[in-house]
Backbone as CSV, one residue per row, in Angstrom:
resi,resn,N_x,N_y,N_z,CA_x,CA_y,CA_z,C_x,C_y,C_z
1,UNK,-40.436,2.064,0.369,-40.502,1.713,-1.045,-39.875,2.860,-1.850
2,UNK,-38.618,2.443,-2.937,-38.535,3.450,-3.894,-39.489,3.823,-4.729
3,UNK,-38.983,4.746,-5.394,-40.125,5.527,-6.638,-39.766,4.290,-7.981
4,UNK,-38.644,3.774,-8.393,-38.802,2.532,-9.404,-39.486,1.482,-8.533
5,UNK,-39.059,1.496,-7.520,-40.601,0.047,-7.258,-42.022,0.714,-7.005
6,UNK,-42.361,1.889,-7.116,-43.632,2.278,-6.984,-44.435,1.890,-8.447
7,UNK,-43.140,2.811,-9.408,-43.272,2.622,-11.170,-43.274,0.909,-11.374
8,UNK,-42.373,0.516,-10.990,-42.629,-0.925,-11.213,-44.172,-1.960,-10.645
9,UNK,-44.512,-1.622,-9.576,-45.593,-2.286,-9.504,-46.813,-1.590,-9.695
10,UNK,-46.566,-0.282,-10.041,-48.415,0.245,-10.669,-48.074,-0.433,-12.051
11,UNK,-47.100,-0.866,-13.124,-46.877,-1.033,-14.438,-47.727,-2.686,-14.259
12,UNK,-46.592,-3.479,-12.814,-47.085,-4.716,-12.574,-49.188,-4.565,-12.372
13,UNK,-49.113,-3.671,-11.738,-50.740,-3.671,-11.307,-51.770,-3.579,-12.772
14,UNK,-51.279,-2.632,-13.300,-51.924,-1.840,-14.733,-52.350,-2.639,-15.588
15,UNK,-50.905,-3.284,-15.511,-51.130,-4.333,-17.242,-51.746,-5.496,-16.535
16,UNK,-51.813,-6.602,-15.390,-52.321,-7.357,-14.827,-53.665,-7.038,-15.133
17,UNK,-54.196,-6.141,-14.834,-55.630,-5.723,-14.526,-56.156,-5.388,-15.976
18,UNK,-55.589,-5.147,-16.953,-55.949,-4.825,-18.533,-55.514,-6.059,-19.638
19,UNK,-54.372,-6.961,-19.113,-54.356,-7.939,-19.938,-54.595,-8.969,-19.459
20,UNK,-54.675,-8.665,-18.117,-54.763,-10.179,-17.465,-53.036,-10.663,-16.855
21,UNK,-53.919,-11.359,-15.611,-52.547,-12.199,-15.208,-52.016,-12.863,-15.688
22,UNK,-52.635,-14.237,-16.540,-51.466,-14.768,-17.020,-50.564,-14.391,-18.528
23,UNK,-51.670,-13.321,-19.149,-51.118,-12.840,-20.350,-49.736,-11.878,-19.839
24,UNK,-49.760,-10.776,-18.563,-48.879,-10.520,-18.248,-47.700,-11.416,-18.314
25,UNK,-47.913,-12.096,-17.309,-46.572,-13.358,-16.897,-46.450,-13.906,-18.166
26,UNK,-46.961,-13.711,-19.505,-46.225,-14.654,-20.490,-45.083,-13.861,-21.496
27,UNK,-45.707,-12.212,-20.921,-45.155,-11.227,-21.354,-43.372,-10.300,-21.022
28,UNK,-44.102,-10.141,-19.347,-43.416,-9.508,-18.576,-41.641,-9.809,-18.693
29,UNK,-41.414,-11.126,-19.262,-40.076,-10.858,-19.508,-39.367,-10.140,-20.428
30,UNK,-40.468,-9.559,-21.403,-39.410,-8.592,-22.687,-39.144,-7.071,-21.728
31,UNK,-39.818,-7.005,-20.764,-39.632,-5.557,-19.669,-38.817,-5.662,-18.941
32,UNK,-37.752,-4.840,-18.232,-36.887,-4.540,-17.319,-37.848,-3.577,-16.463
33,UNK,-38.801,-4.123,-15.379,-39.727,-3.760,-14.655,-39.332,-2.369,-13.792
34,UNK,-37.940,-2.584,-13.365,-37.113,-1.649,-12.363,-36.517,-1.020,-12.679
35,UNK,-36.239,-0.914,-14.323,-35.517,0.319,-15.032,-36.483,1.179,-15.505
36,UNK,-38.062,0.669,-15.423,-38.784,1.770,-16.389,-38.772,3.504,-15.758
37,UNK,-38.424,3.382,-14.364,-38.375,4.920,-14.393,-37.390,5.377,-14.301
38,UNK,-36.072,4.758,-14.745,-35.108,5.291,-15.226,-35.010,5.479,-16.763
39,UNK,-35.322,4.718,-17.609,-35.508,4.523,-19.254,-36.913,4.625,-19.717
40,UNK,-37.988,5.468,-19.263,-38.921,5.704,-19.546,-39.348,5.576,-21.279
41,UNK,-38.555,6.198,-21.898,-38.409,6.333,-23.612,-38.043,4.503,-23.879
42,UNK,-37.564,3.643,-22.895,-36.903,2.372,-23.797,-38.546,1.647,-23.002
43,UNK,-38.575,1.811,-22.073,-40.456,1.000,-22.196,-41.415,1.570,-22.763
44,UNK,-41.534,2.573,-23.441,-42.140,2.883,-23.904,-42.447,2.503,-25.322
45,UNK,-41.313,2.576,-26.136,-40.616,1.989,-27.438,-40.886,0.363,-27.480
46,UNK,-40.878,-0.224,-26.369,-41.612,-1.756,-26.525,-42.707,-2.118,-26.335
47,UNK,-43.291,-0.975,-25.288,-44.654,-1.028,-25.801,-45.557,-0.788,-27.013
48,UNK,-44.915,-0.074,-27.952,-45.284,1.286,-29.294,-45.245,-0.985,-29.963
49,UNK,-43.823,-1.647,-29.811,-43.454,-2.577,-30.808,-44.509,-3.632,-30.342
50,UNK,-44.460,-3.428,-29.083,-45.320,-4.704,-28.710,-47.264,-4.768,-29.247
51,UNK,-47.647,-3.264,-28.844,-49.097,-3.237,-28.728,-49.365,-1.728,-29.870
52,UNK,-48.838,-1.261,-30.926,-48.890,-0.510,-31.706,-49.598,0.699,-30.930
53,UNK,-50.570,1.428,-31.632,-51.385,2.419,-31.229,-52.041,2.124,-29.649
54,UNK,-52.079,1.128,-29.536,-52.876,0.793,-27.968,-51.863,1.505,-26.739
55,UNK,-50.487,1.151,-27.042,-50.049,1.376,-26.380,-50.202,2.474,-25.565
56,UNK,-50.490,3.879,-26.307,-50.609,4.933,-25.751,-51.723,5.069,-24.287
57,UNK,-53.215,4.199,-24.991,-53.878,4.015,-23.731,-53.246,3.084,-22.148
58,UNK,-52.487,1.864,-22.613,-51.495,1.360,-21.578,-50.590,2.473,-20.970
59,UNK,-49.636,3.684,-21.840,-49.432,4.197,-20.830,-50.098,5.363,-20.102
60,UNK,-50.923,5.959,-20.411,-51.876,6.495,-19.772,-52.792,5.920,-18.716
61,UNK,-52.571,4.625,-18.381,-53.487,3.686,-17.453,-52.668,3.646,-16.555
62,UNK,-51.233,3.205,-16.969,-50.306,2.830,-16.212,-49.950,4.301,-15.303
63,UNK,-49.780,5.711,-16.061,-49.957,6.927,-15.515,-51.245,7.199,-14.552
64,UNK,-52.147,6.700,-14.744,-53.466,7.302,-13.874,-52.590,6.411,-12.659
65,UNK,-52.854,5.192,-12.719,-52.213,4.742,-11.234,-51.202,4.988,-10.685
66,UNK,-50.029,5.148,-11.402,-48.919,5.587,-10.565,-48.944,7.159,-9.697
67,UNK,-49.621,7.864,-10.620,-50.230,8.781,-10.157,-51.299,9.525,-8.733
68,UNK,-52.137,8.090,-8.704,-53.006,7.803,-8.142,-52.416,7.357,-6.243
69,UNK,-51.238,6.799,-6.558,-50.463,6.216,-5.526,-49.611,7.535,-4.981
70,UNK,-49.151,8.310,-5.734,-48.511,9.565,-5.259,-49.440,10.735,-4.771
71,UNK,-50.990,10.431,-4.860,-51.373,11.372,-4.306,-51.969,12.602,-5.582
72,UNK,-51.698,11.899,-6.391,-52.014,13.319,-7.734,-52.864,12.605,-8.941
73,UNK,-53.966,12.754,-8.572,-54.668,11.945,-9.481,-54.572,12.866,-11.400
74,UNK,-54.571,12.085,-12.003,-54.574,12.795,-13.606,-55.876,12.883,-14.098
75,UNK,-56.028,13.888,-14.645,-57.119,13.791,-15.931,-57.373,13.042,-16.629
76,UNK,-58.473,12.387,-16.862,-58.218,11.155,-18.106,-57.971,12.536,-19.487
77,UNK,-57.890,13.134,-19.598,-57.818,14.297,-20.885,-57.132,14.769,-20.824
78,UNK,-55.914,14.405,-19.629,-54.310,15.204,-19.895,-53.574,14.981,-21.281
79,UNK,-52.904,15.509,-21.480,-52.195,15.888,-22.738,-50.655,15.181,-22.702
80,UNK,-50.661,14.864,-21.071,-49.074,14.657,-20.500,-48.743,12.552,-21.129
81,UNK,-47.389,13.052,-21.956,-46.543,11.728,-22.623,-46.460,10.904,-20.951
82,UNK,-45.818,9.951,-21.529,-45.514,9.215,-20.179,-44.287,9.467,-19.376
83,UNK,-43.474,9.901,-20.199,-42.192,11.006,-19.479,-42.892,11.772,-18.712
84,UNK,-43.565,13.042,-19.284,-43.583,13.810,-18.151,-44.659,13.213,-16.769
85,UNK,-45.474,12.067,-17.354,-46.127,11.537,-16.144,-45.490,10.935,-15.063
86,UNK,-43.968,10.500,-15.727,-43.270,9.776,-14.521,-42.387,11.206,-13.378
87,UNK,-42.367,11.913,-14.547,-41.896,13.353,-13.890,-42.598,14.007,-13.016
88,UNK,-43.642,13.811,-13.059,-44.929,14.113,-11.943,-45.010,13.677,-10.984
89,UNK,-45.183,12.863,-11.143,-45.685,11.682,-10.349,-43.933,11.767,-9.278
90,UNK,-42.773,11.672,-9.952,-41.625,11.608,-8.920,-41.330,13.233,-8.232
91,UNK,-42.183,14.016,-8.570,-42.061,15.244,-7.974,-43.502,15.015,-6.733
92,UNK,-44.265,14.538,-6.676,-45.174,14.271,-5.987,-44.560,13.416,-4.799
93,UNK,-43.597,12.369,-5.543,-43.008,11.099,-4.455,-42.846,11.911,-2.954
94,UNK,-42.915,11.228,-2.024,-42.314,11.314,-0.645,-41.271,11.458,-0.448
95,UNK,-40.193,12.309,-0.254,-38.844,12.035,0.441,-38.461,12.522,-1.224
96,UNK,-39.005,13.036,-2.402,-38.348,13.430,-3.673,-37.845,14.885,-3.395
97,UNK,-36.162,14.950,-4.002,-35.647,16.736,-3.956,-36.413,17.234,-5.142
98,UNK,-37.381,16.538,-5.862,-38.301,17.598,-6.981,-39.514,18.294,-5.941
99,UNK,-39.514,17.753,-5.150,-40.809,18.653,-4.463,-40.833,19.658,-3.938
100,UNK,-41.755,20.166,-4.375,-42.089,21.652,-4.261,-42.441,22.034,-2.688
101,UNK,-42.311,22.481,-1.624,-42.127,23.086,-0.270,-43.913,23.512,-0.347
């Protein structure tokens, strides 16, 4: 598994499990599921349009799990945007040249 399909299905897992399945699936097409950890700032920005202030807790949910899957669990009281959570989290990845020896 790549690190965008890891990002892609903790996002798929996250929001399933917080909005629900079928509210997802009525949703999920304004997202490019497999670009979010390349364009981190452009899903983010539709989430801010889609779910205003909430959003921030979506991506912090969506961060605990992706997180959670790499082995590096977060603080619920981290301070870390969702950039640098995806930055984490892909320095954590398996087989990533961000990892630390």
């Amino acid at each position: 598994m790549s690190f965008e399909e890891l990002v892609s299905d903790s996002v798929t897992e996250t929001l399933s499990k917080i909005l629900g399945t079928d509210t997802w699936k009525a949703i999920n097409f304004f997202f490019d599921v497999k670009g979010i950890a390349r364009e981190p700032e452009t899903f983010a920005t539709l989430l801010d349009k889609l779910f205003g202030y909430t959003s921030n807790v979506l991506q912090k949910k969506i961060g605990e799990t992706l997180l959670g899957k790499v082995g590096a669990p977060q603080q619920p009281s981290s301070g870390l945007d969702f950039r640098q959570i995806l930055r984490l989290a892909k320095s954590k990845f398996p087989g990533s040249r961000l990892q630390s020896s």
